[in-house]
LUMLUM-310483 format. One line per field, with one value per residue: residue in one letter; x negated, y, z negated of N, C-alpha, C, O in turn. Coordinates in nm, 2 decimals. Layout:
# LUMLUM-310483
rest = (a_...) .
n.xx = (X_...) .
n.yy = (Y_...) .
n.zz = (Z_...) .
ca.xx = (X_...) .
ca.yy = (Y_...) .
ca.zz = (Z_...) .
c.xx = (X_...) .
c.yy = (Y_...) .
c.zz = (Z_...) .
o.xx = (X_...) .
o.yy = (Y_...) .
o.zz = (Z_...) .
END
This chain:
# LUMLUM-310483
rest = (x_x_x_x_x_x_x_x_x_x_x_x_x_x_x_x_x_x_x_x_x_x_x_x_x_x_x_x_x_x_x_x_x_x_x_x_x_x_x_x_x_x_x_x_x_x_x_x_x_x_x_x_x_x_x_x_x_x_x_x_x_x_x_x_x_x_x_x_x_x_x_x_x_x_x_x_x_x_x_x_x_x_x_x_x_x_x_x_x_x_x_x_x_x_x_x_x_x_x_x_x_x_x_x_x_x_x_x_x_x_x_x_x_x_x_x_x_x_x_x_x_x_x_x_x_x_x_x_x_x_x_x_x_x_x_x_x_x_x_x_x_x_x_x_x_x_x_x_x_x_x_x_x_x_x_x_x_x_x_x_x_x_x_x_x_x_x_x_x_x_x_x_x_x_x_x_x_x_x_x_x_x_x) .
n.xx = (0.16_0.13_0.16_-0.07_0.06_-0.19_-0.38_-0.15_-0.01_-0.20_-0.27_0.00_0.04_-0.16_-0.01_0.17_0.02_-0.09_0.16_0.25_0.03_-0.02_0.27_0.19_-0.01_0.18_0.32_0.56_0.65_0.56_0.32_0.01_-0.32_-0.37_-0.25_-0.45_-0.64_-0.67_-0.78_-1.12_-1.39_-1.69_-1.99_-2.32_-2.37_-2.25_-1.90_-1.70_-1.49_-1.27_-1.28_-1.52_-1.68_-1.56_-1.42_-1.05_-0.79_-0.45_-0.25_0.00_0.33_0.34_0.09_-0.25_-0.59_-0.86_-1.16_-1.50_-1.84_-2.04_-2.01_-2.06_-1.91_-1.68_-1.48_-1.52_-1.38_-1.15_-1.04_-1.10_-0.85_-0.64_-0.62_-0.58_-0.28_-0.08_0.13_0.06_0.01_-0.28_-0.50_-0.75_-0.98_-1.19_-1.33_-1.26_-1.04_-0.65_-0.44_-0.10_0.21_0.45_0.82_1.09_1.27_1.60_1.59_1.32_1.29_1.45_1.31_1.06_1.19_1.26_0.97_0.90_1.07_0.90_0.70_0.74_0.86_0.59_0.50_0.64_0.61_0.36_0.39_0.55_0.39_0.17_0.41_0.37_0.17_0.10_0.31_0.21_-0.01_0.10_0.22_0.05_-0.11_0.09_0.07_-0.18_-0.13_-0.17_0.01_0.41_0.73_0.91_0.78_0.64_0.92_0.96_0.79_0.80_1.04_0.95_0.77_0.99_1.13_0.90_0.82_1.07_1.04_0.86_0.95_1.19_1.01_0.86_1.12_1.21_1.01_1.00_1.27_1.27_1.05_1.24_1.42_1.29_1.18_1.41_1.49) .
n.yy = (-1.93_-1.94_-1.67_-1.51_-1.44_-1.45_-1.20_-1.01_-1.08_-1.12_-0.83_-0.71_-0.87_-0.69_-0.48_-0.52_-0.60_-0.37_-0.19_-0.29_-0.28_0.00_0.03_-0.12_0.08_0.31_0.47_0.35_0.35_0.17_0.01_-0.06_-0.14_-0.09_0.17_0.34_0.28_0.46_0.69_0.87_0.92_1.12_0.98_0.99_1.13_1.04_1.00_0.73_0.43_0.43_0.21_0.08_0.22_0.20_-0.06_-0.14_-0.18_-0.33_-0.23_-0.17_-0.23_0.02_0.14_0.21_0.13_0.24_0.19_0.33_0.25_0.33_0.60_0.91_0.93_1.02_1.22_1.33_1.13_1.14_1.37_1.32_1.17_1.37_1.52_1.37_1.36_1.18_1.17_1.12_1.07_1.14_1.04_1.05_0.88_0.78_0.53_0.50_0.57_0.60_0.55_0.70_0.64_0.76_0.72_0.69_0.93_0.99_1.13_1.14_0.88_0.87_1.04_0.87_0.63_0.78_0.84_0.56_0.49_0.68_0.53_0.30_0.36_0.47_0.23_0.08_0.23_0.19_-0.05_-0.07_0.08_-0.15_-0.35_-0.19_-0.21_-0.46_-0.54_-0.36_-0.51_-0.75_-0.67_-0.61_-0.83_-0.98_-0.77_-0.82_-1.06_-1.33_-1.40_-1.54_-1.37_-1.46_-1.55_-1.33_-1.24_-1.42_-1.40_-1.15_-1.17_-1.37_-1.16_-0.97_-1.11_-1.19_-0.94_-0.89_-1.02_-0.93_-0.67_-0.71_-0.88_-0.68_-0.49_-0.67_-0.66_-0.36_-0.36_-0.51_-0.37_-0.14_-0.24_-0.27_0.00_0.14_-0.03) .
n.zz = (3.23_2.91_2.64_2.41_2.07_1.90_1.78_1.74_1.55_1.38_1.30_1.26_1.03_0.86_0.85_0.69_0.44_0.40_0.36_0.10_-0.02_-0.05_-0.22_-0.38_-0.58_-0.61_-0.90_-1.13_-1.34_-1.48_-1.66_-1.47_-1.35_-1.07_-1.01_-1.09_-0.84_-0.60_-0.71_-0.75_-0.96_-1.04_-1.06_-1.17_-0.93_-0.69_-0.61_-0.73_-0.77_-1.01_-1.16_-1.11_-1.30_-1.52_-1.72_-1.70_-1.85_-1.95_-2.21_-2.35_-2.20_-2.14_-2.10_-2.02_-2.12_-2.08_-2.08_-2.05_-1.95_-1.99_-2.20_-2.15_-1.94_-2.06_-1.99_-1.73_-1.61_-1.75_-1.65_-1.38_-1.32_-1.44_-1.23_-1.03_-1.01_-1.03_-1.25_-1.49_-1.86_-2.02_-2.30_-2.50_-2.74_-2.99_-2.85_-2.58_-2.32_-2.30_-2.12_-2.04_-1.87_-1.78_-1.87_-1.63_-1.48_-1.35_-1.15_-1.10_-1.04_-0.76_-0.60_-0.59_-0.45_-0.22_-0.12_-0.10_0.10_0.33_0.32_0.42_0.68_0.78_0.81_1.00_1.19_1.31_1.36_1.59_1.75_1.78_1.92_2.19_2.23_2.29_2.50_2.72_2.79_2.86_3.05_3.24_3.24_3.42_3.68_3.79_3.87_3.66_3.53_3.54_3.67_3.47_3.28_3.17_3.10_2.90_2.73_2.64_2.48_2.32_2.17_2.11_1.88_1.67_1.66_1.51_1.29_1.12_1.09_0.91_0.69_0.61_0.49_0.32_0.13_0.12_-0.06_-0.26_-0.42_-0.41_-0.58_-0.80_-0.89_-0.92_-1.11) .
ca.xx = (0.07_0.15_0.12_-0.10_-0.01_-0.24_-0.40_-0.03_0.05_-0.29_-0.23_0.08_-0.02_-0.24_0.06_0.30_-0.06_-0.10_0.27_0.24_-0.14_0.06_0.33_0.17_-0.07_0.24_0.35_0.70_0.71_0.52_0.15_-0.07_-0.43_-0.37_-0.23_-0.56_-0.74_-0.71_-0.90_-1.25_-1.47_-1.79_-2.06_-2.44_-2.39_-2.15_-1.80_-1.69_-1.35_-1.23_-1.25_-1.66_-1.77_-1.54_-1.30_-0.91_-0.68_-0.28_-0.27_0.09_0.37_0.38_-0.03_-0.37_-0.67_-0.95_-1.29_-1.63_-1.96_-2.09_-2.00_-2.07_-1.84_-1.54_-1.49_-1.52_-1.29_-1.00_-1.06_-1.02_-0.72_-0.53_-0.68_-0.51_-0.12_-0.01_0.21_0.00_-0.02_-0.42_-0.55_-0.87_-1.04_-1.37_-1.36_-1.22_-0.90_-0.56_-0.34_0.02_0.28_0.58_0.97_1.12_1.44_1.68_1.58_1.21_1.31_1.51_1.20_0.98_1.29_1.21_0.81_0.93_1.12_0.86_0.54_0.80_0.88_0.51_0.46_0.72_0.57_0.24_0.44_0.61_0.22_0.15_0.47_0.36_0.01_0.14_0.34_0.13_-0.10_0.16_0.29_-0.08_-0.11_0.19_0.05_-0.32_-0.05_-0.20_0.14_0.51_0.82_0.98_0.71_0.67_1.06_0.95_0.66_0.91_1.11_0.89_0.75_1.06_1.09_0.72_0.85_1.20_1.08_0.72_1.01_1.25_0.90_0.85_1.21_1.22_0.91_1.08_1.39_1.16_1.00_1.33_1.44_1.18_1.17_1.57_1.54) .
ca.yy = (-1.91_-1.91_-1.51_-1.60_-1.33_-1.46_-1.14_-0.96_-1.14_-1.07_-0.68_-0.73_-0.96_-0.63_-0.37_-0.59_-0.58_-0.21_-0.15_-0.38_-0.21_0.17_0.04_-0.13_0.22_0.43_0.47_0.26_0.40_0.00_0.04_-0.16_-0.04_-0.03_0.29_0.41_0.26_0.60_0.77_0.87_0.99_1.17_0.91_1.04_1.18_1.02_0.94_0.59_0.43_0.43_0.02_0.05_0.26_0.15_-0.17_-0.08_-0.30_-0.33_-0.26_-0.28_-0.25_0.17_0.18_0.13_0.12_0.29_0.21_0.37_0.13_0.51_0.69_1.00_0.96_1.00_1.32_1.28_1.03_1.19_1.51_1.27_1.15_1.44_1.55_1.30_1.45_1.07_1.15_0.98_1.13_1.05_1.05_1.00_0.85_0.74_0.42_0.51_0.67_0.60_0.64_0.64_0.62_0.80_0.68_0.79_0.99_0.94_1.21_1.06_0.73_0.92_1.09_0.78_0.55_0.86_0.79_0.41_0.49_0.73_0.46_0.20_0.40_0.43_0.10_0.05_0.25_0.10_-0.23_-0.03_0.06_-0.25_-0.40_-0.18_-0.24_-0.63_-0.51_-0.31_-0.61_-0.84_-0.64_-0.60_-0.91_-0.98_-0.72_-0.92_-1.22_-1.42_-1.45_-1.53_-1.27_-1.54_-1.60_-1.20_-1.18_-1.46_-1.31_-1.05_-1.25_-1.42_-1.08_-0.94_-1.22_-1.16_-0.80_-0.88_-1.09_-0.81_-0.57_-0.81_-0.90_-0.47_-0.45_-0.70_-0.55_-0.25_-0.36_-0.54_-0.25_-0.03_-0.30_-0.27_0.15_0.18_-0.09) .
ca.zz = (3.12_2.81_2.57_2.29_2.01_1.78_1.71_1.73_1.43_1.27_1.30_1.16_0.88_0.84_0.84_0.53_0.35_0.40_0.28_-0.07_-0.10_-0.08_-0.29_-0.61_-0.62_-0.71_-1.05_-1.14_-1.50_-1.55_-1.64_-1.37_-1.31_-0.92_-0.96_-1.06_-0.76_-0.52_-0.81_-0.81_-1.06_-0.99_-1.13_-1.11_-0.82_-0.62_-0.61_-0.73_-0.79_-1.17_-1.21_-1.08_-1.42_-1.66_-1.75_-1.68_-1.92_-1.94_-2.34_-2.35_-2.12_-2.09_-2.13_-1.97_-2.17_-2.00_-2.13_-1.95_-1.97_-2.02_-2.28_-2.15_-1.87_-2.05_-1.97_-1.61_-1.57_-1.78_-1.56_-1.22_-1.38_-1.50_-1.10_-0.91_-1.01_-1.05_-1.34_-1.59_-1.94_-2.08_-2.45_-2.55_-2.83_-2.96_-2.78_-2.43_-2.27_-2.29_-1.99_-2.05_-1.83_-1.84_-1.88_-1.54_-1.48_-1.21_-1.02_-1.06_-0.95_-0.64_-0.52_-0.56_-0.34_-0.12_-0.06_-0.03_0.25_0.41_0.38_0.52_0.83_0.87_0.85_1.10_1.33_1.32_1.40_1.73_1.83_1.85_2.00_2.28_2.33_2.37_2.58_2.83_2.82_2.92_3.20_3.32_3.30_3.54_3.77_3.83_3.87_3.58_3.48_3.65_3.57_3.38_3.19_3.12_2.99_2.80_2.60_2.58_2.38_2.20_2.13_2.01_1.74_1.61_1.57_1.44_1.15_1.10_1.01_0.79_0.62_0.55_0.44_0.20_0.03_0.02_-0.11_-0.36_-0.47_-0.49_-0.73_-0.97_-0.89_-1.00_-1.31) .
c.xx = (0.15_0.10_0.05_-0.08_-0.02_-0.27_-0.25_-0.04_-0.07_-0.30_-0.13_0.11_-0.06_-0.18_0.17_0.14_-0.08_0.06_0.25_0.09_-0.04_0.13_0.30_0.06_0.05_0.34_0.51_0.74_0.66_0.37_0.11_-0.18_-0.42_-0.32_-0.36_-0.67_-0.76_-0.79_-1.04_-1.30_-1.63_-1.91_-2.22_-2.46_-2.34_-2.03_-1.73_-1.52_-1.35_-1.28_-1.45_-1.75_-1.70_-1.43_-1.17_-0.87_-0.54_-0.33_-0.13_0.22_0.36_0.24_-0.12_-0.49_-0.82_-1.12_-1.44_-1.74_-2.05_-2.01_-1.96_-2.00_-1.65_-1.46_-1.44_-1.42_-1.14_-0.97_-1.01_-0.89_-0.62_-0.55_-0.57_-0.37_-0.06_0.11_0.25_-0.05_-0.18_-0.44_-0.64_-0.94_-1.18_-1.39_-1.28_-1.10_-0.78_-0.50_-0.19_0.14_0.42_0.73_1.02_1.24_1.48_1.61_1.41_1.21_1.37_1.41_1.11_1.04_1.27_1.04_0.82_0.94_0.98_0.71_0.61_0.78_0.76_0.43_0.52_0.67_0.41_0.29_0.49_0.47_0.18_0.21_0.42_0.22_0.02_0.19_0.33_0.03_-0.04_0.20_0.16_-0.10_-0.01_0.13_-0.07_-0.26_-0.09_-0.08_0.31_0.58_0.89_0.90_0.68_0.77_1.04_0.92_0.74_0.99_1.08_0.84_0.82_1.13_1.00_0.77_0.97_1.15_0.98_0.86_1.13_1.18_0.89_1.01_1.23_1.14_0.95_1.17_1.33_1.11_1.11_1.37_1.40_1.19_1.30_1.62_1.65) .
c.yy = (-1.85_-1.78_-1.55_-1.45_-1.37_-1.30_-0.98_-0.98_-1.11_-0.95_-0.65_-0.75_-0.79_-0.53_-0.40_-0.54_-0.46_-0.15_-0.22_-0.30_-0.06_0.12_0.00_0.01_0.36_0.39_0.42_0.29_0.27_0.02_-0.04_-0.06_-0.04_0.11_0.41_0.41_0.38_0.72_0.76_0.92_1.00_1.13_0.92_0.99_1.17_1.00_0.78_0.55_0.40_0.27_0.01_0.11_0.25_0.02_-0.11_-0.21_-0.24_-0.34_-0.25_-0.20_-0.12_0.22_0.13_0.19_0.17_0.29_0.22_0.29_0.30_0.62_0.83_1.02_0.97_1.10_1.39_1.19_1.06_1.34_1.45_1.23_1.24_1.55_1.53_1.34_1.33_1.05_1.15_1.10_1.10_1.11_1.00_1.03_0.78_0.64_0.42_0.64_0.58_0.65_0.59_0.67_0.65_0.73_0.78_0.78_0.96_1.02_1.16_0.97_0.79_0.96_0.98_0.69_0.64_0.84_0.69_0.41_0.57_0.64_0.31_0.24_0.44_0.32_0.05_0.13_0.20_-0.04_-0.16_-0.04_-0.05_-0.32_-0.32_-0.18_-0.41_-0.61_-0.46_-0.44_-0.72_-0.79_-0.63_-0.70_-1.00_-0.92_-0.79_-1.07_-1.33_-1.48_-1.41_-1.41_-1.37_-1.56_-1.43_-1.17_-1.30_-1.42_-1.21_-1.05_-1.29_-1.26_-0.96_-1.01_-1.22_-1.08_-0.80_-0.92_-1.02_-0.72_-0.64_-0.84_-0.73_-0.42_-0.53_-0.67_-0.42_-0.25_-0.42_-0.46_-0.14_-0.07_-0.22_-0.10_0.22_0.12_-0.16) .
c.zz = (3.00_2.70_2.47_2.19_1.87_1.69_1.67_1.57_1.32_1.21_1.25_1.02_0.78_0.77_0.73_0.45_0.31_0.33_0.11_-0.14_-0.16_-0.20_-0.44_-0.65_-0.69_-0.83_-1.09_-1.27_-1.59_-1.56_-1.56_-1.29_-1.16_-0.92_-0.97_-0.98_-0.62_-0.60_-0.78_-0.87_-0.99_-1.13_-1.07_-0.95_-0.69_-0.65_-0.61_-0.81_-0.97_-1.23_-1.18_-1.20_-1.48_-1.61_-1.75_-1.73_-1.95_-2.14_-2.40_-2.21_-2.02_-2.07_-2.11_-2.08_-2.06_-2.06_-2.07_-1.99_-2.00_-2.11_-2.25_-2.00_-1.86_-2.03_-1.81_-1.59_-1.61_-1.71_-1.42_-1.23_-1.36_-1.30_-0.99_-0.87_-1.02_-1.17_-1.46_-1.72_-2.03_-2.21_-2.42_-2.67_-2.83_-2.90_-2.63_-2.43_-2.24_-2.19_-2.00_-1.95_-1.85_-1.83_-1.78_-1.54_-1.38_-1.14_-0.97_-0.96_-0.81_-0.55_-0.50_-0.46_-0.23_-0.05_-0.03_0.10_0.38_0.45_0.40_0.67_0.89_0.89_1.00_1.28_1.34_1.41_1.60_1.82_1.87_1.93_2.14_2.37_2.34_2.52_2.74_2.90_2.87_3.07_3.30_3.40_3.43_3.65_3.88_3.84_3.79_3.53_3.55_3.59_3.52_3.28_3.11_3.03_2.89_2.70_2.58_2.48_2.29_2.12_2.01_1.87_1.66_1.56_1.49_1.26_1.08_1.00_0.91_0.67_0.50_0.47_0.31_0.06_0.00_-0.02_-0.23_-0.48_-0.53_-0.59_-0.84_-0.95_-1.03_-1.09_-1.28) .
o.xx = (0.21_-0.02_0.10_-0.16_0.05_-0.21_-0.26_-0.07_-0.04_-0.33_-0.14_0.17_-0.01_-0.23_0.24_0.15_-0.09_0.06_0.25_0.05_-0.01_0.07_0.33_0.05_0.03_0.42_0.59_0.85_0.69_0.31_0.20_-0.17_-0.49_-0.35_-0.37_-0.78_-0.85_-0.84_-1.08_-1.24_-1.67_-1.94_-2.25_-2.51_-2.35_-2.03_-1.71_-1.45_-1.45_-1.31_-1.51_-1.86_-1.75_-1.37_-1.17_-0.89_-0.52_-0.41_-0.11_0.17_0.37_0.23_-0.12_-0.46_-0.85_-1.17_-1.50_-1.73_-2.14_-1.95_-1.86_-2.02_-1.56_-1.34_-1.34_-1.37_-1.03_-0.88_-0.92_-0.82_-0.53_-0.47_-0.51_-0.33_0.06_0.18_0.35_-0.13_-0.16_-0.39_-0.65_-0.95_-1.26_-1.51_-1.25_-1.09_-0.79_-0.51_-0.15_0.17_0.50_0.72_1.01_1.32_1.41_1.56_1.37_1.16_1.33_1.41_1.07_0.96_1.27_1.03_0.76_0.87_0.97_0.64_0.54_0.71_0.76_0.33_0.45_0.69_0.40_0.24_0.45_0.43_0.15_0.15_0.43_0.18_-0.06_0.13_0.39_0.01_-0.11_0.21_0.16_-0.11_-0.06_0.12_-0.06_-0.32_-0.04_-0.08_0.34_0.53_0.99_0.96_0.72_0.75_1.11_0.99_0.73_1.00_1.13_0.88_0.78_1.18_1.04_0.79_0.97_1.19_0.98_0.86_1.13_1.24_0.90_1.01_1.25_1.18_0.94_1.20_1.34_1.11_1.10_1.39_1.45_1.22_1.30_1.72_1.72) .
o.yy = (-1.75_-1.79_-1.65_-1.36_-1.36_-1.27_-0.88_-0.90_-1.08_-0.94_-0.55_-0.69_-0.77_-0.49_-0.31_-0.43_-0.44_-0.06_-0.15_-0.28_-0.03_0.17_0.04_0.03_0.45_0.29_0.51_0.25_0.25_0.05_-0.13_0.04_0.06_0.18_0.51_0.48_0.37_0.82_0.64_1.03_0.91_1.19_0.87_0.90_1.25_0.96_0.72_0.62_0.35_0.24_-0.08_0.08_0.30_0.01_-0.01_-0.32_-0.12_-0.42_-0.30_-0.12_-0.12_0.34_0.01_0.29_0.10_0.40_0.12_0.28_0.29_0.71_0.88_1.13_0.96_1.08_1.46_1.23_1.03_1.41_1.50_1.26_1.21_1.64_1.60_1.37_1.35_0.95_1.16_1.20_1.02_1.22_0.91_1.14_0.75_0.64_0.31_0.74_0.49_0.77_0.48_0.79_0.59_0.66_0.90_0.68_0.91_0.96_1.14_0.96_0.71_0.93_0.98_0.66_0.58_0.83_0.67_0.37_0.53_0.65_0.21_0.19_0.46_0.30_0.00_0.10_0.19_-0.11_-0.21_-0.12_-0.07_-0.37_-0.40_-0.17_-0.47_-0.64_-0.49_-0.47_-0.80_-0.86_-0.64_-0.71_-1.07_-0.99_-0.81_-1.17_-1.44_-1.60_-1.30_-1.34_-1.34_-1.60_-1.42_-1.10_-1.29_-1.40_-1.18_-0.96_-1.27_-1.24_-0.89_-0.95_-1.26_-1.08_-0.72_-0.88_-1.05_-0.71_-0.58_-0.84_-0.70_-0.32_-0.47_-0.65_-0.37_-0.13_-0.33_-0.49_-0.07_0.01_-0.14_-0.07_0.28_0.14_-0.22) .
o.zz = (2.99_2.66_2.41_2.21_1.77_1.59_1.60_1.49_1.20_1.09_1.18_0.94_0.67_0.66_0.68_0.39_0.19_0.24_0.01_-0.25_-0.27_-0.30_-0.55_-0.77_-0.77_-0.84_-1.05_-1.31_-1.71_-1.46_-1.55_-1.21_-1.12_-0.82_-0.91_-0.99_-0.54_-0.56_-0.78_-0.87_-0.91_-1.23_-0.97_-0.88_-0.60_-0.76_-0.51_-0.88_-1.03_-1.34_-1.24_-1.22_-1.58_-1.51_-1.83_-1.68_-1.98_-2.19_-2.51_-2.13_-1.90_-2.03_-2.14_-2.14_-1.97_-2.08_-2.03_-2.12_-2.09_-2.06_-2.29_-1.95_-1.78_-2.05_-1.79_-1.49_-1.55_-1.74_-1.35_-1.14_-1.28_-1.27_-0.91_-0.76_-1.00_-1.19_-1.53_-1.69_-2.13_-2.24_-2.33_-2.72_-2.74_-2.88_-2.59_-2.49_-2.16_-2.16_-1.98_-1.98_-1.92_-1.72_-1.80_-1.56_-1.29_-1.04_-0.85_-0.85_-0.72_-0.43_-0.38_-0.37_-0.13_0.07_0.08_0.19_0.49_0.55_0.41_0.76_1.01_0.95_1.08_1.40_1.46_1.50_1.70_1.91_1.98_2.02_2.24_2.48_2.41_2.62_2.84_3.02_2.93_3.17_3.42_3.52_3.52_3.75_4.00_3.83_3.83_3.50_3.61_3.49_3.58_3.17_2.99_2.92_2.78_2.60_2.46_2.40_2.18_2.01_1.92_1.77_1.55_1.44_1.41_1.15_0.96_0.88_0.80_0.56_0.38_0.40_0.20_-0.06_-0.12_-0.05_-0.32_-0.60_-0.63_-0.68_-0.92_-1.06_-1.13_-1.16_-1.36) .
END
């Protein structure tokens, strides 16, 4: 019997998405409204993400444009802002909020290539969890004899290939990323 790890590979799929989601959220010194999508602002009455009560526009390379469909929430919004500790320097004028983006220093960029590294290696271990809940489930299966031991060190194999190229996938994203971090 042939290992099927369809949903291996889907769970995986899951764990590169979850690293590139982390990584375009923090701040690269490049404006890009993802980094204000862990923000919320407190919109009658509940909490709602920045992009759901106002429009977020790239207005030029160092600066987001932040305009509230409410007026009276601009207040609110440059308060969740200056909240979050993202970096991010805000102005506001009569027609929205400015968010600008600072010019980062080495030692910036050193601490940020530092977070890289630490929401790699929990990507990476996400990826191990899974290598071993395959794993368990293969040897089970062996045990209920559904499957031979050759066919076992197979899936083994094939399994360590799934994961070989899962973490090749998460590195190149992060080498990717340190790029663009260190300019």
């Amino acid at each position: 019997m042939q290992y099927n790890f369809s949903s291996l590979k889907t769970e995986l799929k899951k764990v590169e998405e979850f690293l590139s989601k982390e990584y375009s959220q923090l701040n690269v010194g490049r404006a890009s409204p993802m980094v204000l999508d862990g923000v919320s602002v407190e919109s009658y009455g509940s909490f709602m993400p920045i992009k759901n009560v106002a429009s977020v526009s790239i207005e030029d390379p160092k600066t987001l444009r932040i305009a509230p469909w409410d007026k009276g929430q601009l207040k609110d919004i440059e308060k969740a802002i200056m909240a979050s500790n993202l970096g991010l320097s805000v102005a506001t004028d009569e027609s929205g909020i400015r968010v600008i983006f600072p010019q980062l220093t080495t030692e910036t960029r050193q601490s940020l290539v530092k977070i890289l590294k630490e929401k790699l290696e929990e990507a990476r271990i996400s990826v191990r969890r899974e290598r071993e809940r395959v794993w368990e489930d293969v040897q089970e299966k062996e045990k209920e004899a559904k499957m031979t031991e050759d066919e076992k060190f197979r899936a083994k194999d094939d399994l360590q290939k799934v994961v070989d190229e899962t973490n090749g996938n998460l590195e190149a994203i992060f080498e990717k990323k340190e790029k663009e971090v260190m300019g």
